[in-house]
N, C-alpha and C positions, 0 to 999 in steps of 0.2 A: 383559196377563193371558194371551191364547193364545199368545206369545212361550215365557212360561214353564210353559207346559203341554207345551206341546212338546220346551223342553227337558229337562225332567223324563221326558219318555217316552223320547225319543232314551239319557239316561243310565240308564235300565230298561231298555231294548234293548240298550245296549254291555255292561252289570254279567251281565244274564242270559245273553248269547250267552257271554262270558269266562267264568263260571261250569259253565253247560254242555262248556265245550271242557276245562277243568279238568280236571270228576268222566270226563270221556272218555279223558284223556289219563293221570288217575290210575288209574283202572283198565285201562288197555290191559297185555297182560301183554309181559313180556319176551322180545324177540326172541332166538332161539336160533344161537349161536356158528358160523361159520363154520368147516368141518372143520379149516381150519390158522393157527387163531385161539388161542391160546396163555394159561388161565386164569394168573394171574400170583398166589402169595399172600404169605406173609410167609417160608416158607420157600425155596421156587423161585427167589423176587427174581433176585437177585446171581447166582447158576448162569445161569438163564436171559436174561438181559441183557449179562451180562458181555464175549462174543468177539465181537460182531456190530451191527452196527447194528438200534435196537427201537423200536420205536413204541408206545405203553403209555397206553392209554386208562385214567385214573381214574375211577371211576364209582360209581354206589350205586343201588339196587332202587328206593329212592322219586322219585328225581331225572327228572324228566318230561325237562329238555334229554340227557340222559343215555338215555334209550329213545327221544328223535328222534337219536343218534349210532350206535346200534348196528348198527341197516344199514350205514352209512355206513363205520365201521370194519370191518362185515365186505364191504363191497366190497371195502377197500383190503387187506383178507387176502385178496383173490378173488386180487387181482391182482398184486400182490407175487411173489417170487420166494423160493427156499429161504434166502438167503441174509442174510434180512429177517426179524427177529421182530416180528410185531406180538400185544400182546397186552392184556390187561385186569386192570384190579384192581380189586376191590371193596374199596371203601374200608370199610364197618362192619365185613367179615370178614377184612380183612388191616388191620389200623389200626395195625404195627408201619412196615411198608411206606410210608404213607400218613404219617405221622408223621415219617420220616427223609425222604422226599421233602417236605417240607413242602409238601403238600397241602392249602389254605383252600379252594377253589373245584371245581367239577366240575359239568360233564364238564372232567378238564386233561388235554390228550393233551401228552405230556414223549416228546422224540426223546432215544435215547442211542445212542453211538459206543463201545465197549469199554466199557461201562457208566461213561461220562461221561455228565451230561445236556448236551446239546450248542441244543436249543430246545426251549421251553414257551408251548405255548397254548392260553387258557383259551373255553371254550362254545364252540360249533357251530361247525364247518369245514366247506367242502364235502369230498367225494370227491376231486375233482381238486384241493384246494389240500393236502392230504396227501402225495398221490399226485408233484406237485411239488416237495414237503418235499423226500421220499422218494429224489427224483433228485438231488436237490441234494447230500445227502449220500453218495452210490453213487462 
């Protein structure tokens, strides 16, 4: 009987902390764009992608793994060179974009090379395993 009392509180304890960390995580607002961080939408696309190698975070306002990447990608615009696009799309307000990449998942950061996609990877990356991408293809 005190077996399952206990585990009955321990599963009130795990449900409550996760639920708190949610409503925390759902309202935290959106981190603001790194100066050479490059808004991407359905028109820009193909221009902005096109001559360079790009790094192209997909994303959306509600998407909580998505507001823990945006630091993250604007590190990798901290450090980056001119020669490097990284940028962002918002998937509900560019969904022509988001639809020709065939985007199911996000956050999907997609590398392109002369606007080839050259790699795609879907949820959380570190800083540095980007940043490695990054040189691999330089």
């Amino acid at each position: 009987m005190s077996i399952s009392i206990v585990l009955v509180v321990i599963t009130f304890a795990f449900v409550a902390y996760g639920y708190l960390g949610y409503r925390k995580m759902k309202n935290a607002p959106v981190v603001p764009n790194h100066a050479s961080l490059v808004e991407l939408t359905d028109e820009n696309f193909n221009l902005q992608t096109g001559n360079k190698i790009a790094l192209v975070d997909f994303w959306a306002t509600w998407c909580m793994p998505c507001k823990v990447m945006a630091p993250i990608i604007n590190d990798v615009a901290a450090q980056t060179d001119n020669h490097v696009l990284i940028g962002k799309v918002d998937i509900d307000a560019n969904p022509k974009v988001a639809a020709k990449m065939n985007i199911r998942n996000i956050p999907t950061v997609v590398f392109f090379n002369n606007g080839v996609e050259v790699k795609r990877f879907v949820g959380v990356k570190s800083k540095d395993f980007y940043i490695n991408e990054l040189k691999k293809m330089s």
